[in-house]
N, C-alpha and C positions, 0 to 999 in steps of 0.2 A: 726884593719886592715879590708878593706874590705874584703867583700865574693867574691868566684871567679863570682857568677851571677851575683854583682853590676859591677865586671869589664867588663867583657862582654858585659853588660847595654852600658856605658861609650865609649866600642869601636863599641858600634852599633850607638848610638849615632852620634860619630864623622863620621860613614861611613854614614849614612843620612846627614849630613849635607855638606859631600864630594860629594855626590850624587846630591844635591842641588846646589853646586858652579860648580863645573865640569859635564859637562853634554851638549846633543848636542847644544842646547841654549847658550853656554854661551865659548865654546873652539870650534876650529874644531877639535880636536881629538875625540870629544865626551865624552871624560875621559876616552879612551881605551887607554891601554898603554901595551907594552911586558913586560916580565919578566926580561928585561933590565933595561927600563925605572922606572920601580918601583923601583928596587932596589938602582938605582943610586938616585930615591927621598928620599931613607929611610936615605942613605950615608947623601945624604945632609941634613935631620934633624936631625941626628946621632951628625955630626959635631958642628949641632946648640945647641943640649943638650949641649956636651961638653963644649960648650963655655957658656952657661948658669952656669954650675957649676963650673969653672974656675974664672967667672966675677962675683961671685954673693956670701953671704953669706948664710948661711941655716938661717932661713927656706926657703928663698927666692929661694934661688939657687935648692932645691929640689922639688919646686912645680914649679918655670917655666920647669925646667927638666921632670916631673911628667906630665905637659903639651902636653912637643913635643913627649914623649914614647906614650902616649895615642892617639898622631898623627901616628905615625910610628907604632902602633899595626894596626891601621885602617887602612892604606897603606898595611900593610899585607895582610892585608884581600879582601879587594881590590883587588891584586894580585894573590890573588889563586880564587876570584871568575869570574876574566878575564880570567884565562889562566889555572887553573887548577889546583889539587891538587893529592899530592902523599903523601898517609897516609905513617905512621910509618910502617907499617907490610908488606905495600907494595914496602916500600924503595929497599928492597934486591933482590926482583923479576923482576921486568918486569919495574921499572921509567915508566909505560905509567900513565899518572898523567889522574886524572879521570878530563874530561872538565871542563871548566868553559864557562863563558856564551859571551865573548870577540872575 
């Protein structure tokens, strides 16, 4: 199994190359997006895994699956570096989510 650094790797990875396709160049959004819009993208690779391992047999079906999570981790990430982030410890206090850069 991987290490959690190799995943990491993998979702930095996929967020440089989301940074590459979306970006002011290339959308007029610039690839700024609310905490809306992200989440409604994750739904929609959510969906897409599902149907990946519904339509598909293993091994196949768990590495296209394996694919679109490593998508939708990066779309995470994504999302709290637009709009901000609210650690664990600070969940119970105050929700003021430390900025992000969006």
């Amino acid at each position: 199994m991987p290490k959690r650094a190799e995943v990491y790797q993998a979702i930095d990875a996929e967020r440089a190359h989301q940074d590459r396709r979306w970006n002011k160049d290339t959308t007029t959004t610039e690839g700024k997006h609310s905490v809306a819009e992200f989440v409604l993208y994750m739904e929609d690779y959510i969906v897409q895994a599902r149907s990946q391992l519904t339509r598909n047999g293993d091994p196949v079906a768990s590495a296209l699956a394996l694919d679109t999570v490593r998508k939708i981790a990066a779309l995470s990430v994504a999302c709290m570096e637009q709009n901000g982030i609210v650690l664990r410890n600070q969940r119970d206090e105050s929700f003021e989510p430390i900025q992000g850069d969006g």
